[in-house]
C-alpha positions in Angstrom: 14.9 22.8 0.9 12.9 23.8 -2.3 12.6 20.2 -4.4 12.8 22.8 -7.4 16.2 24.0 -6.2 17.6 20.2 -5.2 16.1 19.1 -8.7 18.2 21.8 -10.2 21.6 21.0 -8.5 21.5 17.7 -9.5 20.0 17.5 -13.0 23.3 16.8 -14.6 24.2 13.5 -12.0 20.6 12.6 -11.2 16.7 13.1 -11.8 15.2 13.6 -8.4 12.0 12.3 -8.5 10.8 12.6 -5.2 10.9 13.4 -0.9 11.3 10.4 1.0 12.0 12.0 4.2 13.5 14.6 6.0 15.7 14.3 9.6 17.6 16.6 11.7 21.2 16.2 9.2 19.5 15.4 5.9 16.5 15.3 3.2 16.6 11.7 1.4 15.3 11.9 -2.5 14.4 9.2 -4.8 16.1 9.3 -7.9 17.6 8.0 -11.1 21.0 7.6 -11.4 21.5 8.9 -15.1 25.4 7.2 -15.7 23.7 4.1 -14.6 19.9 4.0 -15.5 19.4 3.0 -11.6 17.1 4.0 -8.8 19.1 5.9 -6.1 18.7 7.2 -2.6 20.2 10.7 -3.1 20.7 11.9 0.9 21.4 16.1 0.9 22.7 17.9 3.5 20.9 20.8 5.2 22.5 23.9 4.0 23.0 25.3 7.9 24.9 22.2 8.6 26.8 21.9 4.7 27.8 25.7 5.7 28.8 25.0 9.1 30.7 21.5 8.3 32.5 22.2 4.9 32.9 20.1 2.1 36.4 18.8 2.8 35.8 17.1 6.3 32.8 15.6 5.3 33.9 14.0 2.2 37.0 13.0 4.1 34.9 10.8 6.7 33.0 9.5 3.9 35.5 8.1 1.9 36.4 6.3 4.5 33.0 4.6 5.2 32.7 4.0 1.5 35.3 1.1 1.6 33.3 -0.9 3.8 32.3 -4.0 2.2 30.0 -6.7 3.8 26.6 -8.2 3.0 25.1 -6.5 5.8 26.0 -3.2 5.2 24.3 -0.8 3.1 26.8 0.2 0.1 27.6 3.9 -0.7 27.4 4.9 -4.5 28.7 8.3 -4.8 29.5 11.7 -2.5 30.3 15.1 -3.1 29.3 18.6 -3.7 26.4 20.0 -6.4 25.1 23.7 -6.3 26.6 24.4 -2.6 25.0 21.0 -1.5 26.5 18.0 0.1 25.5 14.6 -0.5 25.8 10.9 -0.4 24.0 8.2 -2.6 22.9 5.2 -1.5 20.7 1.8 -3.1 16.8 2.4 -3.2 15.8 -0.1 -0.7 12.4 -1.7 -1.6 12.3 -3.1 1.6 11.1 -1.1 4.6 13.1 0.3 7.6 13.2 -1.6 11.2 11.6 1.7 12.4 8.3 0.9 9.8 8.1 -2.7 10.8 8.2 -1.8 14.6 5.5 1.3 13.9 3.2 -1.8 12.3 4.2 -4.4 14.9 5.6 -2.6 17.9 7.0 -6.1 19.2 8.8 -8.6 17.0 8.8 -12.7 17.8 11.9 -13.5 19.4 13.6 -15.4 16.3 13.0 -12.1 14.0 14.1 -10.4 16.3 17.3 -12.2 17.2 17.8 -12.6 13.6 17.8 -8.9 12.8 20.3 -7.9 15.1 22.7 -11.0 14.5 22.7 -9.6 11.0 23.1 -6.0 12.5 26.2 -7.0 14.2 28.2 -8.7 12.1 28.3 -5.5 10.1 29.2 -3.3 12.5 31.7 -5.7 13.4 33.0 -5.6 10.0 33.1 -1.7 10.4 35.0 -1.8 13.4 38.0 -3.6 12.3 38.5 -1.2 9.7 38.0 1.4 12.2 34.7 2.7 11.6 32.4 3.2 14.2 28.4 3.7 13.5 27.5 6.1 16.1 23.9 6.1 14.8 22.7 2.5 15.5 18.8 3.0 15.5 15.9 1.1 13.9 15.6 4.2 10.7 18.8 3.0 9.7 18.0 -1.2 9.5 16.4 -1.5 6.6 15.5 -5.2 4.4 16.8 -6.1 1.6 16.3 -9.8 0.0 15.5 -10.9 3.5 17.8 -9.4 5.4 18.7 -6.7 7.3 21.3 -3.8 6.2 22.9 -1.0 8.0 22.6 2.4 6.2 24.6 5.4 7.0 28.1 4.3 8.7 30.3 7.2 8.7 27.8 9.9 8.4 27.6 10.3 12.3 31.3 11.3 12.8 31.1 13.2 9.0 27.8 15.5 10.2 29.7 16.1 14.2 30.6 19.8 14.4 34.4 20.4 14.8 34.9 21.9 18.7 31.4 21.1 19.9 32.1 21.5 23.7 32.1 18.1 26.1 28.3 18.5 27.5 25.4 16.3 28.7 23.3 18.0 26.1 22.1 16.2 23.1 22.1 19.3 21.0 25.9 18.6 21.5 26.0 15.0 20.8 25.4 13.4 17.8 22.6 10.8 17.2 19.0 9.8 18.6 18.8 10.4 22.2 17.0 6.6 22.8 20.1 5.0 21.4 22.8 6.9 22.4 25.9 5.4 24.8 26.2 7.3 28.6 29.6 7.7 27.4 28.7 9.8 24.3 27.1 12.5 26.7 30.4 12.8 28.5 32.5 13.8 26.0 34.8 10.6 25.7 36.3 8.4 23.3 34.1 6.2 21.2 34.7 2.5 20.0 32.8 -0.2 19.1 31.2 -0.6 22.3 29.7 2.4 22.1 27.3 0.7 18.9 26.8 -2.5 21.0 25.2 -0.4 23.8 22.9 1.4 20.9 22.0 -2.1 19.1 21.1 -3.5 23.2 18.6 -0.7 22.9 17.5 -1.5 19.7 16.8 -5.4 20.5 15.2 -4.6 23.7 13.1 -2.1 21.7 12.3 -5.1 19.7 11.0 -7.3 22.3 9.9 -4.9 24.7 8.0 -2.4 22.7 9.7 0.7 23.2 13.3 1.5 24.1 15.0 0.9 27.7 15.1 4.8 28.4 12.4 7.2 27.1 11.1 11.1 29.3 9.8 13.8 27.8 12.5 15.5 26.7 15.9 15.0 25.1 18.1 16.2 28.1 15.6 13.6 30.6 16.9 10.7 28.5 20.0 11.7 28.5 20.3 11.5 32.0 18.3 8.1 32.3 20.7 6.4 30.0 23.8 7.5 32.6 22.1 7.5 35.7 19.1 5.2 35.5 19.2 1.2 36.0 17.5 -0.6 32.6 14.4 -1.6 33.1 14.3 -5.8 33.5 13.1 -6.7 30.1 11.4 -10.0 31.4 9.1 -7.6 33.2 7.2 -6.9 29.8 8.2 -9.8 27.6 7.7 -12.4 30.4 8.5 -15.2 27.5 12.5 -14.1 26.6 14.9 -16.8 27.8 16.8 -15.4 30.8 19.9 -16.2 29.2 19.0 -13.7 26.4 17.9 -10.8 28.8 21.5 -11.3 30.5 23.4 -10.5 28.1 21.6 -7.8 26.8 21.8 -6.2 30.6 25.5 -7.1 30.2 25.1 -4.9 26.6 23.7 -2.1 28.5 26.3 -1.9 31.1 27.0 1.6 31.4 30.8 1.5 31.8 32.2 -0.1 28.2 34.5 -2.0 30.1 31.3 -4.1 31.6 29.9 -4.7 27.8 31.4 -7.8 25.5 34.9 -7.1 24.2 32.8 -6.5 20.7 29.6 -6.9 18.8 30.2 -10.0 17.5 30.9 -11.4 20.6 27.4 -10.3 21.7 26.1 -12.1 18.9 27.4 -15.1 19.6 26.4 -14.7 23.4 22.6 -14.7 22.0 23.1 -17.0 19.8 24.5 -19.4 22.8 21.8 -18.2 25.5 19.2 -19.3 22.7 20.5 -22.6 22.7 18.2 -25.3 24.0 15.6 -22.8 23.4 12.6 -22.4 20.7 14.7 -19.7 18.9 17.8 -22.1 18.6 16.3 -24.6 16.9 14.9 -22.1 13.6 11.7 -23.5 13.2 10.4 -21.9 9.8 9.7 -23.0 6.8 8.5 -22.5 3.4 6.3 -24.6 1.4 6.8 -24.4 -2.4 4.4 -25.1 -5.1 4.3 -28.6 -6.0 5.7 -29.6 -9.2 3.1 -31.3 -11.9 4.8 -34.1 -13.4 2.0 -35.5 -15.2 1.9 -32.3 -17.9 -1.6 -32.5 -17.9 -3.4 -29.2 -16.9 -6.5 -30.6 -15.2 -3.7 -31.8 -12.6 -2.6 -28.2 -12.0 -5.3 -27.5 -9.4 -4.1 -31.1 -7.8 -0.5 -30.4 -7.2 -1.6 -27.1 -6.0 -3.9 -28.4 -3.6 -1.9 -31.0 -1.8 0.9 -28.2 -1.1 -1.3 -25.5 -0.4 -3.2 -28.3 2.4 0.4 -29.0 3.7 0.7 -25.0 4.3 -2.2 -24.9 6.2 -1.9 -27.8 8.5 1.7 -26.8 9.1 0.5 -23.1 10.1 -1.6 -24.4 13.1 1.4 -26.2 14.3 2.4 -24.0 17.7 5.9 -23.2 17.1 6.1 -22.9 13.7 6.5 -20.3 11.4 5.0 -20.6 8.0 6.1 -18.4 5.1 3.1 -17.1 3.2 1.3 -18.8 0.2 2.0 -15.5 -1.6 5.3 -15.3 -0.6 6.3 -18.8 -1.8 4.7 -18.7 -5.0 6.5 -15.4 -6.3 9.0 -17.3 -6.1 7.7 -19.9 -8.8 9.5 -20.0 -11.9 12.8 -18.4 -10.8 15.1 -21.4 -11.2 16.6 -20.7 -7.4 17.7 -23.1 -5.1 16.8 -23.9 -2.1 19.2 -21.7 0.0 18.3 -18.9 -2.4 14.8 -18.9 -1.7 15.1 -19.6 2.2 17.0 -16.4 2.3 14.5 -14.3 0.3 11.4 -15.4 2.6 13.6 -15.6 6.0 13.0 -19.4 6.8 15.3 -21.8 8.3 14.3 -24.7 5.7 12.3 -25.4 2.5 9.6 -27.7 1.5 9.4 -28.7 -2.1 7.8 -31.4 -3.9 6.3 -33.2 -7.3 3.1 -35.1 -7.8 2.1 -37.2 -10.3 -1.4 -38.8 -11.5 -1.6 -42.2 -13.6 -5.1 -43.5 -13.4 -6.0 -44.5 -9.9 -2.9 -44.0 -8.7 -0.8 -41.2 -7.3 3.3 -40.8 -6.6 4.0 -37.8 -4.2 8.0 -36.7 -4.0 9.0 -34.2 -1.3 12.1 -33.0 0.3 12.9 -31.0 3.2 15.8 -28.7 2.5 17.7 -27.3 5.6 18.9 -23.3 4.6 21.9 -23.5 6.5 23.3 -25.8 4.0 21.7 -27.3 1.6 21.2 -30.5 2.7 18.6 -32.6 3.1 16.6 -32.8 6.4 14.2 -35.7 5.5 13.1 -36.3 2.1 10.0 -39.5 0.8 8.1 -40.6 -2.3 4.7 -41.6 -1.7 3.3 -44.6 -4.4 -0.3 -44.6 -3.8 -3.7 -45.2 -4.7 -5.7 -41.9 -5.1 -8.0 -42.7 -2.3 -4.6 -42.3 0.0 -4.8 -38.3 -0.3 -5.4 -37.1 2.5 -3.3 -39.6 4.8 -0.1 -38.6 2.4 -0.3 -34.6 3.3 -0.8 -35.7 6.7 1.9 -37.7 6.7 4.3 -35.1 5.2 2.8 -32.8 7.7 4.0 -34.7 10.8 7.2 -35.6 9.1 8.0 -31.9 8.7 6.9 -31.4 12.3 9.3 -33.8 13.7 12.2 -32.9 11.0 12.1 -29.4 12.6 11.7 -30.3 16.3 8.4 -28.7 15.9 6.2 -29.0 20.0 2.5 -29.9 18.6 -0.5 -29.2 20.7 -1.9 -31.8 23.3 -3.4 -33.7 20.4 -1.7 -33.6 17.1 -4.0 -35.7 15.1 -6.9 -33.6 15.9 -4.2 -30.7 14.8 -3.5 -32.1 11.6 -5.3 -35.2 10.5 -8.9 -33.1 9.4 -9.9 -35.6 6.5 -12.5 -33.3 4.8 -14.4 -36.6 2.3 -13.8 -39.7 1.5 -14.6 -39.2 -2.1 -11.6 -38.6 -3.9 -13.6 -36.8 -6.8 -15.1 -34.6 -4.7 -11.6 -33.7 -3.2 -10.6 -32.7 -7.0 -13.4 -30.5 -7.5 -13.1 -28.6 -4.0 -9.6 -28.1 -4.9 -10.4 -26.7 -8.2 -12.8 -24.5 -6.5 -10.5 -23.2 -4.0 -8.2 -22.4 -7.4 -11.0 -20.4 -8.3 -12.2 -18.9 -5.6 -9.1 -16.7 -4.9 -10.0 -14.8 -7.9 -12.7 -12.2 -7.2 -14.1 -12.1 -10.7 -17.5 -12.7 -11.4 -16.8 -15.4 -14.0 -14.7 -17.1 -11.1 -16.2 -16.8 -8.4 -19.5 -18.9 -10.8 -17.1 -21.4 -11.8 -15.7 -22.0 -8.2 -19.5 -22.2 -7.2 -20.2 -25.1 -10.0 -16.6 -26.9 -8.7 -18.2 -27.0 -4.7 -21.8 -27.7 -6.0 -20.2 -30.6 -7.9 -18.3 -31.6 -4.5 -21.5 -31.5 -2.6 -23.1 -33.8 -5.1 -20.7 -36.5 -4.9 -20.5 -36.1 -1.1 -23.0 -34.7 0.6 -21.4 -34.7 4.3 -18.8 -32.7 2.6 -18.8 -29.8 5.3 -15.6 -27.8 3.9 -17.4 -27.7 0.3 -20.6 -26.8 1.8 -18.8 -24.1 3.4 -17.2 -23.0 -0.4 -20.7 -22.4 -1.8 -21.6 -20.3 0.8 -18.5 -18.2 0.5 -19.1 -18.0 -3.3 -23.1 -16.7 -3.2 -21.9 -14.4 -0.5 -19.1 -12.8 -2.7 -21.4 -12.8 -5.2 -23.7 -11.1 -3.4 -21.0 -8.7 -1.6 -19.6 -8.0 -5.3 -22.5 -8.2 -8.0 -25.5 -8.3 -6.2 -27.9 -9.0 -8.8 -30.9 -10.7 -7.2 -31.9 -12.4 -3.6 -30.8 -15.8 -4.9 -27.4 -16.0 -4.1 -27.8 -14.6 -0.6 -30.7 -17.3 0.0 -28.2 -19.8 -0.8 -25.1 -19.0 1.2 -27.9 -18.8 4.1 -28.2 -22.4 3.2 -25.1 -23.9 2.4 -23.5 -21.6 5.4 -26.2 -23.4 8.1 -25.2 -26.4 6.6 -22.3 -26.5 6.7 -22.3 -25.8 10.5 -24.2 -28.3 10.9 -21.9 -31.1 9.3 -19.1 -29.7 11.3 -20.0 -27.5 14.4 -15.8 -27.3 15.4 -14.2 -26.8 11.8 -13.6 -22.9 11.5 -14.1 -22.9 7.7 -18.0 -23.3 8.6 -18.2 -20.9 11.3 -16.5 -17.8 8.9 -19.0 -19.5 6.1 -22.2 -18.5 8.2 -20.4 -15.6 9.6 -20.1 -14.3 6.1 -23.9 -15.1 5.0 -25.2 -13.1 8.4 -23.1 -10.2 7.8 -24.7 -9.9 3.9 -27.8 -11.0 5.7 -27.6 -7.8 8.0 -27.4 -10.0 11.1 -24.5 -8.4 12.3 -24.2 -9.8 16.6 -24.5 -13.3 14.6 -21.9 -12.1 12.6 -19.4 -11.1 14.9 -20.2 -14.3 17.1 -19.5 -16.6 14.0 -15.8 -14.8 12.7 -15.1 -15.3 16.7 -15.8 -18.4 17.4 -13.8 -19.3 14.2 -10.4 -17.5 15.2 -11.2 -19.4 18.4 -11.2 -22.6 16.6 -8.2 -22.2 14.8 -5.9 -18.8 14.9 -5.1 -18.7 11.8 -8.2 -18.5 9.8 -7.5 -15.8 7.7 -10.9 -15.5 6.1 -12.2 -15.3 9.5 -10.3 -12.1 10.5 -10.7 -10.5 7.0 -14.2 -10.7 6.6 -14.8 -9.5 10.1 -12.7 -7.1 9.3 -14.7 -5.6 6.2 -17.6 -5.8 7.9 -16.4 -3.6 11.2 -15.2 -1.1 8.3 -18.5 -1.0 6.7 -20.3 -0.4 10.2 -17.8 2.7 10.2 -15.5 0.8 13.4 -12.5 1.9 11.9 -9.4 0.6 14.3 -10.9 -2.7 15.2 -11.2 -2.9 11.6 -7.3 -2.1 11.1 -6.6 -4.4 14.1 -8.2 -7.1 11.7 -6.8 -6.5 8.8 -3.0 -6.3 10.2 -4.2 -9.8 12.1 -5.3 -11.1 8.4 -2.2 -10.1 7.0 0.1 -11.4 9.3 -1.5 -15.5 8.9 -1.5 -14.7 5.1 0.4 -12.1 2.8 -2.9 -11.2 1.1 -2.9 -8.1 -0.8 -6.3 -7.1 0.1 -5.9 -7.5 3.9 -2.8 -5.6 3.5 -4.2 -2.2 1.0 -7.5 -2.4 3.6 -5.2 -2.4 6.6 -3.6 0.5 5.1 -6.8 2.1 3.9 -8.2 2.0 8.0 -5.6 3.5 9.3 -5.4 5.9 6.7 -8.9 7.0 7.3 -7.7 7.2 11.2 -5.3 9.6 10.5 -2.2 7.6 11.3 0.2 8.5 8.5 3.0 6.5 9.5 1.1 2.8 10.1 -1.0 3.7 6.6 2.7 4.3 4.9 4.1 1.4 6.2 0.7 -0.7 5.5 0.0 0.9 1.5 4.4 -0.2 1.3 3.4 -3.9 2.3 0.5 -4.1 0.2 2.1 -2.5 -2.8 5.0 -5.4 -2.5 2.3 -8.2 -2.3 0.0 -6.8 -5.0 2.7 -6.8 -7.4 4.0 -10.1 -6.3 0.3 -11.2 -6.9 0.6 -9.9 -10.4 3.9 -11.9 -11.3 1.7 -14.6 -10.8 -1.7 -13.2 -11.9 -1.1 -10.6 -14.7 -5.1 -10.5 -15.6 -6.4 -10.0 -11.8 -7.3 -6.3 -12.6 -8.4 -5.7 -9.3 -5.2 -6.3 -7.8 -4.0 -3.9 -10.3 -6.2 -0.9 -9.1 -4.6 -2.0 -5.5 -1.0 -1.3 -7.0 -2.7 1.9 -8.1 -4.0 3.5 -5.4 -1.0 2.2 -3.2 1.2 3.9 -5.6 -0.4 7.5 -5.5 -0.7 7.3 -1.6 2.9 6.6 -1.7 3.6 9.8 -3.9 4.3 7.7 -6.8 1.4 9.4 -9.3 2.3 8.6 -12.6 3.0 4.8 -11.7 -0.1 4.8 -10.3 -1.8 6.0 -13.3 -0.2 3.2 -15.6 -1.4 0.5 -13.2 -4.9 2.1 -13.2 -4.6 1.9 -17.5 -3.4 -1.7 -17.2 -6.7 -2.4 -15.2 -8.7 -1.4 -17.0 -7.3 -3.1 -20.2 -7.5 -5.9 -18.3 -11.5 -6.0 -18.3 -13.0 -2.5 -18.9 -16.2 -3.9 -17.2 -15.6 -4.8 -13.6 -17.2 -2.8 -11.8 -14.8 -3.6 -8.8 -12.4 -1.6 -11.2 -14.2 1.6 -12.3 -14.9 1.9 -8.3 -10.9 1.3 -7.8 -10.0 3.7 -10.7 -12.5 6.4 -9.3 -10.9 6.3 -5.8 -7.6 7.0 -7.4 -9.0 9.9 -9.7 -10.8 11.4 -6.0 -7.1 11.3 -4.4 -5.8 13.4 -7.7 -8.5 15.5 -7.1 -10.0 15.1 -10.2 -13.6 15.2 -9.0 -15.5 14.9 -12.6 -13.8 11.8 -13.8 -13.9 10.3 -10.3 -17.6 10.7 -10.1 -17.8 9.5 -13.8 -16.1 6.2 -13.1 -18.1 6.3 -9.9 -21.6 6.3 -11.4 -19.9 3.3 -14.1 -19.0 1.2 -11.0 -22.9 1.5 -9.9 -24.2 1.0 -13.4 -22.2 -2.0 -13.7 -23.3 -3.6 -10.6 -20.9 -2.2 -7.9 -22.0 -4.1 -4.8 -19.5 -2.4 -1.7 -21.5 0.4 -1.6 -21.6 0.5 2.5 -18.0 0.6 1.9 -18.3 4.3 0.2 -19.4 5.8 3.9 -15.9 5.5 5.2 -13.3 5.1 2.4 -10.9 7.3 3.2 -9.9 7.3 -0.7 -13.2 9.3 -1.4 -13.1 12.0 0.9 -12.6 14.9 -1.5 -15.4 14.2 -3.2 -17.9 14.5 -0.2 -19.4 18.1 -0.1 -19.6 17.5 -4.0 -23.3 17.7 -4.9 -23.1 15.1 -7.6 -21.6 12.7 -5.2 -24.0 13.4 -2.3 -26.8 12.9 -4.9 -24.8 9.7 -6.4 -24.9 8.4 -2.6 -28.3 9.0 -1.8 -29.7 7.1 -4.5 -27.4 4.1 -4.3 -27.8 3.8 -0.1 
């Protein structure tokens, strides 16, 4: 359909702004709803099918649909007819579809996925008992919104069937995706709300399995493995699912209804019982909430950070546990929810919140552990101590956390949790003021964080983790503004020492991995970011700066698989728009969509909480003209720039985004201002997919030849 024509049709009702995506039944448009000043999901008909269906039959079916009311399902706005077209309208989920998520992922942990389709049922459940049934369960239509998952398109199945379609095992015949579809569908019969149970089976073993119980080569051959074929045992490739839980989705899967639960629910609460005694029963996830700062003072800011953001980290290297993201948590900051709120927005089965407070020597630490379900308190302490009693508090909380959520901790969970970085509780408060700092990539910043460690060091020279924080400045530095030898000569030394204070700790191994990749030692490199992913999983520096470097050496998907393994330990905006980026310069248009999505969400999370970061700012850029979304785009790249007109990180940002509008002269202006400014990434420009139009430009070829 011609967007010119659609626009047309609808200009009275609502402003299409843009494609979404286009299926076999329908072309989905983003819009404003004009009555309402909201932004819609405008579905439209394929003419062939409007022509073939009429406008009656269809808007009969969905009327009916549209009474359905439940938190789980997706709500319908409007229907009808405009300019010969039929339509349906639908919220603008920000939130990406089940099918995105399982492109990025392709297998989800058990608890998501159990999660998901618990949600999933209860809404077709509700559907049911007003008589509705789906008919086109499949992961395009689960989509997330505020944490959980919601069920688009009920009705529109049955509305879209053609009237007198003949009783075949032909899937031109039958409507819906052939993975998903019921052996009963292909014969012609009778549909009820078994027939949805046996497609959501398919979608949870597609879940945990990786793919769906049935696929062939063609429509017709899966057709004829759904009714013929015995499902594949789904402990064969998910070895680690409960046996209980791969019953009854066999028993889902039966191919006579008669031989599935009586209804969806009831297969719901037939996981819900099989994960009993498990893992997956026991919901162990949790969030960990900036802690308050009582005292009022500023220069304890960095304090009540720290402690909570040391209680995140020991709590992610508990096995078992699942950790909501630093980012995640602190978008959250300022919002006046409670606890049950927030839980539900981040998908976690409790909540960790807490208040410190300084008086001279002496510190008071209050935390709670809330439990989601509701609202009370799992455990809850004060802590009056002296100062010096730091680091034995967060370990203390740590463990109590552990043991409130039934948490298994490796062989030895002292070694786990109790790391004690210094004994000098001045030191402390300057490494945590540098780790403030250093999250910020601005020059200014990343100095200032340099001065906090340096100040660390000197009160405590064993001090392995500061050590480690110099390094990582000089090498950003270097990576960033690389203005002379002497912050490379340093993170040589601080990196190697470091290492030496604390051969096991991972922070020191991704420190000296970081000063040999600037110092062009790649092997030593590598060997350093792997070693400290051995040491510890979730060291997120580790992955990303292996990562960038693999990108720079022009190893594009081991650089992807790094970034995605970065941004799944931490919801970091950068790991997520260079995830995208990688798989963008591989070609793969659905994982890059999915990836610039994710990265878009975090970035502007980011900038709730850090309105002047203007590189984050370019990020929200670029991810919004990828995404189609041009004249956002173009605002976010104005707002970075009034941010601080001199970063060079910026003008090299800004220029990517002018190269994908392909407006070569003021992308190789801003260009030529990133170098002049100091623009360090330069073996970046080889394989940034961003800048490909530029590259048989004989300005840029001459820009790139005198800058490599």
């Amino acid at each position: 359909m011609e967007n010119s024509t659609v626009k047309l049709a609808f200009a009275e009702r609502y402003a299409i702004e843009e494609e979404l995506g286009s299926g076999g039944a329908a072309t989905v448009y983003a819009a404003e709803d004009l009555k309402h000043g909201r932004r819609v999901a405008v579905k439209v008909l394929r003419p062939e099918l409007s022509a073939v269906l009429g406008s009656e039959r269809f808007l009969r079916e969905i009327r009916i649909a549209a009474g359905l009311s439940h938190p789980h399902i997706l709500p319908l706005h409007d229907s009808g007819e405009a300019g010969g077209f039929l339509y349906y309208v639908m919220p603008l989920v920000d939130g990406a579809s089940l099918r995105e998520r399982l492109t990025r992922e392709r297998q989800l942990p058990l608890d998501e996925a159990l999660r998901i389709v618990c949600d999933v049922a209860e809404a077709l459940d509700c559907a049911h008992r007003h008589g509705v049934v789906h008919r086109d369960v499949k992961p395009e239509n689960i989509l997330f919104q505020e944490g959980h998952a919601a069920v688009a398109d009920f009705g529109i199945a049955k509305a879209v069937e053609r009237p007198g379609a003949p009783t075949r095992t032909d899937p031109g015949f039958v409507v819906g995706t052939p993975e998903y579809i019921c052996p009963e569908a292909y014969e012609g019969a009778t549909l009820d709300g078994r027939a949805d149970q046996y497609s959501l089976a398919c979608v949870l073993y597609e879940m945990l399995a990786g793919q769906p119980p049935f696929t062939a080569a063609t429509p017709q051959a899966v057709a004829m493995r759904h009714m013929a074929d015995t499902v594949p045992p789904l402990t064969t490739v998910r070895p680690d699912v409960p046996p209980g839980i791969a019953r009854a989705i066999q028993k889902a899967l039966a191919k006579s209804p008669a031989d599935r639960f009586p209804s969806t629910l009831a297969f719901a609460d037939a996981l819900r019982e099989a994960a009993a005694g498990t893992d997956v029963a026991a919901a162990r996830s949790v969030a960990v909430l900036p802690f308050a700062n009582l005292s009022g003072l500023p220069e304890d800011e960095p304090l009540a950070d720290g402690i909570s953001d040391e209680i995140l980290q020991a709590l992610t290297r508990l096995e078992g546990l699942r950790v909501a993201s630093r980012t995640s948590a602190h978008a959250l900051q300022g919002r006046r929810l409670d606890a049950r709120t927030i839980a539900a927005e981040l998908r976690v089965a409790a909540v960790l919140e807490g208040s410190v407070q300084r008086a001279g020597g002496r510190l008071r630490v209050t935390v709670q552990l809330v439990n989601a379900r509701d609202g009370y308190l799992l455990w809850s302490d004060r802590y009056d101590r002296a100062m010096a009693d730091i680091f034995a508090i967060q370990d203390e909380i740590a463990q109590n956390v552990a043991r409130a959520l039934q948490v298994i901790l490796h062989d030895d969970p002292q070694r786990t949790l109790s790391r004690t970085p210094t004994r000098d509780v001045r030191a402390y408060e300057y490494y945590l003021r540098g780790r403030q700092y250093f999250r910020q990539t601005r020059k200014k910043s990343l100095q200032f964080a340099r001065e906090m460690f340096q100040r660390a060091v000197a009160l405590d020279d064993g001090f392995a983790r500061a050590w480690a924080g110099v390094a990582d400045c000089c090498s950003l530095l270097h990576m960033y503004y690389p203005e002379s030898g002497a912050d490379l000569d340093l993170a040589d030394a601080a990196s190697a020492k470091a290492l030496t204070l604390a051969p096991e700790d991972a922070a020191a191994h991704t420190a000296r991995g970081f000063a040999l990749w600037r110092l062009k030692r790649v092997p030593e490199a590598e060997a350093e970011f792997e070693t400290a992913v051995r040491l510890d999983a979730s060291a997120f520096d580790a992955h990303y700066f292996h990562a960038r470097l693999l990108f720079g050496l022009g190893r594009t998907e081991e650089a992807a698989a790094h970034f995605e393994a970065a941004a799944r330990v931490q919801e970091d905006y950068q790991a997520c728009f260079f995830a995208a980026q990688s798989w963008a310069a591989l070609g793969r248009a659905a994982e890059s969509e999915a990836a610039y999505r994710r990265a878009l969400q975090v970035a502007e999370q980011h900038m709730e909480l850090n309105p002047d970061d203007p590189r984050a700012a370019t990020m929200c850029a670029v991810s919004l003209c990828r995404l189609g979304r041009k004249d956002e785009g173009m605002a976010w790249a104005d707002r970075a720039r009034a941010i601080d007109p001199d970063d060079p990180g910026v003008s090299y940002n800004v220029a990517c985004l002018y190269a994908l509008e392909g407006q070569a002269d003021r992308a190789l202006d801003s260009l030529e201002e990133a170098f002049r400014a100091g623009f360090g990434g330069r073996e970046w420009i080889a394989h940034d997919p961003d800048l490909d139009s530029l590259r048989d430009h004989p300005r840029f070829q001459q820009l790139v030849t005198g800058v490599t």
